[in-house]
C-alpha positions in Angstrom: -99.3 -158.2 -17.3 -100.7 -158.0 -21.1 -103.4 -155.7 -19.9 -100.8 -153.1 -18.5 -98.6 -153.4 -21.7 -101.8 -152.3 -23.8 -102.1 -149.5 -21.7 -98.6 -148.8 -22.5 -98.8 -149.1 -26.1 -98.7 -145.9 -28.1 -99.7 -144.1 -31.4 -96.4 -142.8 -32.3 -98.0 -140.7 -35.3 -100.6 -139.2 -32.9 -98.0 -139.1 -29.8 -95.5 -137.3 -32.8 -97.9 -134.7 -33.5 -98.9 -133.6 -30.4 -94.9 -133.4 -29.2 -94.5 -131.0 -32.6 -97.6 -128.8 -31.6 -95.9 -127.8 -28.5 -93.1 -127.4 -29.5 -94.0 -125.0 -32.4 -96.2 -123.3 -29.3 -94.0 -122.9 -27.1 -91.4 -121.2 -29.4 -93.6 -118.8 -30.5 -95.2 -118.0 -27.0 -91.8 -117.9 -25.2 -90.9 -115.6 -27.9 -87.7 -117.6 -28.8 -85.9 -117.5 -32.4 -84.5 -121.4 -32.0 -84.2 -124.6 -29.8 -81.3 -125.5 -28.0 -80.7 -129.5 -27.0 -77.9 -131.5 -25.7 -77.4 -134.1 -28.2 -76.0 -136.8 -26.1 -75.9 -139.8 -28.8 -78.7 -141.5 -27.0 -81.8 -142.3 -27.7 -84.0 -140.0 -25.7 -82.2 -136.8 -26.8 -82.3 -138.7 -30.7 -85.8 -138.7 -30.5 -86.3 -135.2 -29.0 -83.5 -133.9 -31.9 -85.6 -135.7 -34.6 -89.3 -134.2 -33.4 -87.4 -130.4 -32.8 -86.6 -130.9 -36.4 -89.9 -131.8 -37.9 -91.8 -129.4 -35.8 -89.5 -126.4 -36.2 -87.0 -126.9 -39.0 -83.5 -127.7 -39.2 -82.3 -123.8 -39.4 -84.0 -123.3 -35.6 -82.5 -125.8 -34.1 -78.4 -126.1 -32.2 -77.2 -129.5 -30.3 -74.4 -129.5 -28.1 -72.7 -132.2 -27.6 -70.5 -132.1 -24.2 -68.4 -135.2 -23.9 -65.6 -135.2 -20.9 -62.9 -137.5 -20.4 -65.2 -140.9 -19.3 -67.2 -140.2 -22.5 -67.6 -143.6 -24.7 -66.4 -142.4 -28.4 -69.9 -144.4 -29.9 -72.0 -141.5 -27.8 -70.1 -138.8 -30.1 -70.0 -140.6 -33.2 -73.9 -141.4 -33.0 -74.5 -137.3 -32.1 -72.6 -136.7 -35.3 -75.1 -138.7 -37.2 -78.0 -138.1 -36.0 -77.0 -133.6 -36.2 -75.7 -134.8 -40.4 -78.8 -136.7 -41.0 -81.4 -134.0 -39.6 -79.5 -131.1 -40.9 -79.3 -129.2 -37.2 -76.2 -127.4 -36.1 -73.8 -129.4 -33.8 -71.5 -128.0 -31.6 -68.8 -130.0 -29.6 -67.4 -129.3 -26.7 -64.7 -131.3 -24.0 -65.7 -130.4 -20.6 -63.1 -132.0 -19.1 -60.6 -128.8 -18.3 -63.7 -127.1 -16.9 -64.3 -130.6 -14.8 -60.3 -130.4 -13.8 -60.2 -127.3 -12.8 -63.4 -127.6 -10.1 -61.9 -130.7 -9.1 -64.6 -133.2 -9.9 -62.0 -135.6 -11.0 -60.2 -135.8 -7.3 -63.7 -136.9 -6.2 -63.0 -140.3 -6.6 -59.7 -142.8 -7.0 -60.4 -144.4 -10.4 -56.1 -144.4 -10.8 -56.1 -147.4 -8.5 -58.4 -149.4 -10.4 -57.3 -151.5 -12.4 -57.4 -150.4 -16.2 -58.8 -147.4 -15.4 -61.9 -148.6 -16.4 -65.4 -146.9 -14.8 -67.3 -150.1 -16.0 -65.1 -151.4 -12.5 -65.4 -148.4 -10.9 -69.0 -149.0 -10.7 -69.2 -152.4 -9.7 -66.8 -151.8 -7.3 -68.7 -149.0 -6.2 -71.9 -151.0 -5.5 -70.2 -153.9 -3.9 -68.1 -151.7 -1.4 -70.0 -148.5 -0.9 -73.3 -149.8 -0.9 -72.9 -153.5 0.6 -74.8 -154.8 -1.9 -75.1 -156.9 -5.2 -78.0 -156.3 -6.8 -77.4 -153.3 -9.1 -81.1 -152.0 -8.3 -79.9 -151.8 -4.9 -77.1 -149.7 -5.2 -79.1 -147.2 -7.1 -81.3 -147.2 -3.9 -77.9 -146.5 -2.2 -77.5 -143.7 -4.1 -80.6 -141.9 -3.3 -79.3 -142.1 0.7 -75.8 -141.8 0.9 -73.9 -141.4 3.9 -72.2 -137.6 5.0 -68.6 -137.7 3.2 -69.0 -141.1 1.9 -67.2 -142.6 -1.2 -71.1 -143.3 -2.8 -71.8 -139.6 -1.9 -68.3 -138.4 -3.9 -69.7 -140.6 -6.8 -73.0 -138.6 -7.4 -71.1 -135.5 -7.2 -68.4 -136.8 -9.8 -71.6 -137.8 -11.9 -74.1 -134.9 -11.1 -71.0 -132.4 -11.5 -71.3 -133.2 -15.2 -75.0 -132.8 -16.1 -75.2 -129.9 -14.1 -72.1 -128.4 -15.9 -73.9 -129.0 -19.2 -77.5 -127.9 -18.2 -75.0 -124.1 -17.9 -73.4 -124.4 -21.3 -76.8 -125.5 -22.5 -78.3 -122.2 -21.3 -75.3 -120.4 -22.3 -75.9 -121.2 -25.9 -79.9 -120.5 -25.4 -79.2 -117.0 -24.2 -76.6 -116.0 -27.0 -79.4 -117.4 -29.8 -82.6 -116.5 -28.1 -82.9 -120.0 -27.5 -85.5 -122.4 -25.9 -83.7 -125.2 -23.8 -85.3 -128.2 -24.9 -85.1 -131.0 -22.1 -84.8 -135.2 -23.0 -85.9 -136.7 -19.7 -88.4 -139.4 -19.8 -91.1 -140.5 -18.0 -89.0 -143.6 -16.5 -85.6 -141.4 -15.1 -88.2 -139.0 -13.0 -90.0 -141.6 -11.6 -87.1 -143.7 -10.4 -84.9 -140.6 -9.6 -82.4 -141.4 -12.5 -81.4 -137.8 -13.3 -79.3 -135.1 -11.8 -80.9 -133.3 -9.7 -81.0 -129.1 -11.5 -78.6 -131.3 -14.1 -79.0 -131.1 -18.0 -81.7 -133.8 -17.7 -83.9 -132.1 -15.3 -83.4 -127.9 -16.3 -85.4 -127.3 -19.7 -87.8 -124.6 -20.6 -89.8 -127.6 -22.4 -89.7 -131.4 -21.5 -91.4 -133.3 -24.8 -91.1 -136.5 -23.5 -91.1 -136.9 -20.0 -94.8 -138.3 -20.1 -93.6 -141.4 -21.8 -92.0 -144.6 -20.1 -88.7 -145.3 -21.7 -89.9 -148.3 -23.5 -92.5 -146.4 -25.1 -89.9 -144.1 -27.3 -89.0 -147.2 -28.8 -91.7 -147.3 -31.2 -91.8 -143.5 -31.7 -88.1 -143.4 -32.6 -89.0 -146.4 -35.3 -91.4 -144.3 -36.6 -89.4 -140.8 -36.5 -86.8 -143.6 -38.6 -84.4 -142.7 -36.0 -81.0 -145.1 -36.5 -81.6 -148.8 -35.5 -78.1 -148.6 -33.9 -79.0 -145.9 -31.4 -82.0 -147.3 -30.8 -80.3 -150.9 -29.6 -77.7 -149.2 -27.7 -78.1 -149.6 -24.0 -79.3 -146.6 -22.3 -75.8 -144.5 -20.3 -77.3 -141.2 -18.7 -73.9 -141.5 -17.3 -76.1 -140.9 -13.9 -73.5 -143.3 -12.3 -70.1 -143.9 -13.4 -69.8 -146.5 -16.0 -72.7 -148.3 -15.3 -76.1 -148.1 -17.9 -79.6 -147.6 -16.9 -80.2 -151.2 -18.3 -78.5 -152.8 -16.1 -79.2 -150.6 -12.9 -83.3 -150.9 -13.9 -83.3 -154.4 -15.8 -85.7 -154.7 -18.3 -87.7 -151.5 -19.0 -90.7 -153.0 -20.3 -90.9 -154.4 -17.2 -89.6 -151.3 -14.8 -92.2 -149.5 -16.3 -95.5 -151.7 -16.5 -94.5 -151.8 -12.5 -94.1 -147.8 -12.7 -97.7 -147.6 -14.3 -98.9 -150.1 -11.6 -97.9 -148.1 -8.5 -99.2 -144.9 -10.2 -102.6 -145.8 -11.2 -103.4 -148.0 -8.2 -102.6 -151.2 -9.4 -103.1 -153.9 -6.3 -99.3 -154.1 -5.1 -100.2 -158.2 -5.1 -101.0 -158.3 -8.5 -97.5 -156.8 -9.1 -95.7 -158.8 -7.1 -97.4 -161.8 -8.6 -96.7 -160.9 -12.3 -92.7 -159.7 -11.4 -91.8 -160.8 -8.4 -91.5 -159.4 -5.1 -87.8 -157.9 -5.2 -88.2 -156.8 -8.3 -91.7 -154.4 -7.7 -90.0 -153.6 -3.9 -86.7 -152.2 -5.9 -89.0 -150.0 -7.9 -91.2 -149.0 -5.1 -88.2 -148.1 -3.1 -86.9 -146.1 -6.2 -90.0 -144.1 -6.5 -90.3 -143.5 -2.8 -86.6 -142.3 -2.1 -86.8 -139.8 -5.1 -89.8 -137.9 -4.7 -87.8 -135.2 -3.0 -86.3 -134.6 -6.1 -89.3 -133.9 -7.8 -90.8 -132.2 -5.5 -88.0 -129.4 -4.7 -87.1 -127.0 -4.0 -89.6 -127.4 -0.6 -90.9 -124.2 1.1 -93.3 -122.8 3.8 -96.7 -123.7 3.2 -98.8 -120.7 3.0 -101.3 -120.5 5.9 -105.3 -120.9 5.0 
């Protein structure tokens, strides 16, 4: 729907400045010496590393980056790049003896796959956890698991992780009088594609969760963020081995539906422009995770 992909379209120079202006705010009202960020290698917390930079300096601002064992090497080799190019302080650190010793890895029996590799952990996981093929699906699976079931062992192998991080992340903010700066975008918290009180959802500031995932696109090009990062598939590593791409499908299109279903689009106008199954996955994804952004849930005061 062209109309919708107007409304999508952005200023990145105006959208650039206003990110820097809280930022620099922010700092200064939270009384803070420095940002903290987990520099993942992708291309949300790229873009967030790039604006911290320009809005508060290279001296103020630390990146961790927290690989573990399923880590891809490119993830660490583009955080290395991206800390050298800006200037920033980078600190790497292997989770994975922290992740052994809590167990996380007896979660789930990736020795008997073959090769070890997660890439079939996942669609194995989606085929014979969820019962389904359509990768969408299975991230609708995920939202509902069953008590004690081998889906329900996979988000704790994966949320284990980001919640791990979001402690060293805060852990590094408190020793520097940090500000935890968040990289979650407006895409993962409508469809539920973070970890819950994880690394992507815990921040003092969140500078770009109001923009759809396709929109960083043009605000990395014009923060000259690297082309490669920018073409690399997105890997929140929300689900073992598996990318948001391919779970979401295009995100242009994920999130011109996202827009439609939040600003009252007529659901047959969607389903006309991208098909039923395709605006039903999404609404299902929106629906199931609300919870998490609503909690935590309490009593409701009485009038």
């Amino acid at each position: 729907m062209t109309w919708i992909l107007e409304r999508l379209t952005i200023d990145p120079a105006a959208v650039a400045a206003q990110i820097e202006q809280l930022l620099q705010g922010k700092l200064e009202q939270m009384e803070r010496s420095a940002a903290v960020l987990g520099l993942s290698g992708g291309l949300d917390s790229a873009v967030v590393a790039y604006l911290l930079a320009r809005a508060l300096g290279p001296h103020k601002v630390t990146a961790l980056n927290l690989p573990d064992r399923d880590s891809k090497t490119v993830h660490r080799r583009d955080a290395e790049r991206v800390a050298a190019e800006l200037g920033i302080r980078l600190q790497t650190r292997d989770i994975t003896p922290i992740l052994q010793a809590i167990g996380t890895y007896d979660l789930l029996p990736i020795g008997s796959l073959p090769g070890r590799r997660l890439k079939q952990l996942a669609v194995w996981l989606g085929k014979s956890l969820a019962g389904r093929a359509r990768p969408e699906d299975m991230l609708a699976a995920r939202l509902r698991p069953q008590a004690n079931s081998l889906l329900g062992k996979a988000n704790a192998y994966a949320m284990a992780k980001h919640r791990l991080r979001m402690l060293l992340l805060y852990e590094q903010a408190e020793i520097e009088n940090g500000m935890v700066v968040g990289a979650a975008n407006k895409t993962e918290w409508l469809t539920g594609t973070f970890s819950l009180w994880g690394c992507d959802h815990c921040a003092d500031v969140m500078p770009i969760i109001h923009l759809y995932r396709s929109q960083l696109l043009s605000l990395a090009a014009y923060l000259s963020v690297p082309q490669a990062i920018c073409s690399k598939p997105a890997d929140p590593d929300m689900v073992p081995g598996a990318d948001a791409k391919e779970l979401l499908g295009s995100f242009a299109e994920t999130d011109q539906i996202l827009w439609g279903l939040q600003n009252g689009v007529d659901r047959g106008e969607l389903v006309q422009a991208f098909g039923k199954g395709a605006v039903q996955s999404i609404e299902t994804l929106y629906d199931l995770s609300r919870p998490m952004r609503e909690a935590p849930y309490g009593v409701e005061p009485c009038s």
